[in-house]
N, C-alpha and C positions, 0 to 999 in steps of 0.2 A: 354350841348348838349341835344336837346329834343329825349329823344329812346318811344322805340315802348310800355317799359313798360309808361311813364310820357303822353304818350297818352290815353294809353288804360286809366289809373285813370283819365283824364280829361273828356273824354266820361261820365265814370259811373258817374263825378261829375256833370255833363250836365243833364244825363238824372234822377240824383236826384231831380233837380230844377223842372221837366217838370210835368206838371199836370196831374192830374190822369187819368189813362184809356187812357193812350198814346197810346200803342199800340207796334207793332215792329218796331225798328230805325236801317236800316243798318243792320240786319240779330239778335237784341237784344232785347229782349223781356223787358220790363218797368211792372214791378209790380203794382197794386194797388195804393201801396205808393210813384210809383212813383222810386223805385229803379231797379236797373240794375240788372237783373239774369243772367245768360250764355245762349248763343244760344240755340234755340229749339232743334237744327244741329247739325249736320257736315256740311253740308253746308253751313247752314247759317254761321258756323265759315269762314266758306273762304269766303262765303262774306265779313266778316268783314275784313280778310284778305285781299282781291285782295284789296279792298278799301284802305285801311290801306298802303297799298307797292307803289301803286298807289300815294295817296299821298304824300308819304314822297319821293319819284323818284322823282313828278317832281317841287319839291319844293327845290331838290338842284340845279336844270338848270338854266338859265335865262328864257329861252321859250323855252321847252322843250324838252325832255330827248333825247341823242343822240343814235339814234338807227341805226347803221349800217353794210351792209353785202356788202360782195366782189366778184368780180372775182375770178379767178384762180391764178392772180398776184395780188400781193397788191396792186392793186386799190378796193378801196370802194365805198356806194353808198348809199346815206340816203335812210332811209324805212319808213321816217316819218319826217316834217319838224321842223326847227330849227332857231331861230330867236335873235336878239341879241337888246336889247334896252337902250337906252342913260341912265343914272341916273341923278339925279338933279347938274345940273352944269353944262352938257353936251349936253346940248341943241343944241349945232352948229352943233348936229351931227343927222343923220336922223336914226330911228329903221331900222336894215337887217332881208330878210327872206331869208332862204333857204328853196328853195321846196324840196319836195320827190323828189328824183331818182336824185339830183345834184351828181353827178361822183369826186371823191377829189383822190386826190395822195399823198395831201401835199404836191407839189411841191413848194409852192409860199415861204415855208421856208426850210433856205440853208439847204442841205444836212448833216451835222455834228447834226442837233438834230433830224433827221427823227426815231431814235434808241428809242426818249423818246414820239414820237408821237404815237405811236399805239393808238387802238381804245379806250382802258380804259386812257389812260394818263390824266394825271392833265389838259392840255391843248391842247388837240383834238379838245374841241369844240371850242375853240376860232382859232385855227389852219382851221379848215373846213370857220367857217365864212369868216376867211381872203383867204381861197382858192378863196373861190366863189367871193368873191370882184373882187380876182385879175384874174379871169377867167370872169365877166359880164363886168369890167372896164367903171361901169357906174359911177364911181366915181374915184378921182385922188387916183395916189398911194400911197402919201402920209398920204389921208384920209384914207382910209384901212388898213395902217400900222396904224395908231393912235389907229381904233378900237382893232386891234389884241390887242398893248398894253392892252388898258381898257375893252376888254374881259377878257384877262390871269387877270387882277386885282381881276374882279368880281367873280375868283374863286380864290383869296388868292395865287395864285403864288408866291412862294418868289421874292423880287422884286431885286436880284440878276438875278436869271432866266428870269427873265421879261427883265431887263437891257439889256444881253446878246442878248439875240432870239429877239429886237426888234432893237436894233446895228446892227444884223448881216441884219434882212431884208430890212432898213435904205441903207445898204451896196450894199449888193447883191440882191435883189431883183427883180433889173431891169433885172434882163434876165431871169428869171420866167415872168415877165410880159409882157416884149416881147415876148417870146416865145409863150404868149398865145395866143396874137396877132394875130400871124404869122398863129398860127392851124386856129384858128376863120376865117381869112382871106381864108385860104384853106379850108371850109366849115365845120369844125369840131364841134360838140355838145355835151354838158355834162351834159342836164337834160331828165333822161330818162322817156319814157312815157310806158314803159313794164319793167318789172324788172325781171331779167333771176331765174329762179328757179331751176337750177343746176349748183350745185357748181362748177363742172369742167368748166364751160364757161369762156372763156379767152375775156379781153375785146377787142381786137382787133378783134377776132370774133364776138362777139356783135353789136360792132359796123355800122359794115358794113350791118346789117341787115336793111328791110325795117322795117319804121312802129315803131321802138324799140325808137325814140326821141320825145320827145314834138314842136312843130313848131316850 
């Protein structure tokens, strides 16, 4: 597993290489000779820092680090977009984005693993991808449920788990998908263009507000 110490030595052994009179790199001052001292800083330390956390975040994602905040009820709501792309062999299948402010419940998987879906879960993000599928349904249901699958893979899901939650939405998923239908069809929207900044806000309050949706 690469940690935060097998980085920090790969730096100083970068910036051993680097010619003289380098300068500062990322908050690191470069010797003479071309070797690594400790920051001038404190700050600079947290430059190296943020940088540092920064990258190692969103190099576990696929496209990028899942960042979300909620209503009053457990619904959520991205604060930053999230993106899911084929691997090699998976070409039949097209990269998904989700914007900011997509609205998720997790409804679109059955009810009996909503307990392992929270925000940290092993498979949130591939859970949100497949909402938004089955909320835009600009693609069949069955393609959506494939990706869920080989999202939950590209984070190592045991493939017992995987098996289950992709049987169960195989099964049941047709009336999450209908159902969204049905909202869609009665004017309903789920990517917001204001994002509520108190936390007490209920989204059924929200909702109904002008001006709070994207067109």
């Amino acid at each position: 597993m690469l940690t935060r110490r097998h980085v920090l030595r790969l730096a100083a052994g970068i910036a051993a290489c680097l010619p003289m009179g380098v300068g500062i790199i990322s908050g690191w001052r470069l010797s003479g000779a071309g070797h690594a001292q400790e920051p001038d800083s404190s700050a600079q330390a947290r430059t190296m820092e943020s940088w540092m956390n920064e990258w190692m975040s969103v190099s576990k994602a696929p496209g990028g680090v899942l960042r979300l905040s909620r209503f009053r009820e457990p619904i959520y709501f991205l604060t930053a977009p999230i993106s899911w792309r084929p691997n090699p062999g998976q070409g039949a299948y097209e990269p998904v984005t989700v914007p900011t402010g997509f609205v998720t419940d997790f409804a679109s998987i059955p009810r009996i693993f909503w307990s392992a879906l929270r925000p940290d879960g092993e498979y949130a993000y591939a859970a949100v991808v497949h909402d938004y599928l089955y909320w835009t349904q600009t693609r069949s249901r069955e393609e959506a449920d494939q990706i869920l699958k080989m999202a939950m893979e590209d984070f190592e899901v045991g493939a017992v788990t995987i098996g289950a939650i992709y049987g169960a939405v195989r099964v049941a998923g047709q009336m999450a998908w209908s159902g969204n239908a049905e909202k869609k069809a009665q004017g309903e929207k789920r990517v917001l263009r204001r994002l509520p900044q108190d936390p007490r806000t209920t989204w059924d309050d929200w909702k109904q507000r002008l001006g709070v949706f994207t067109p």
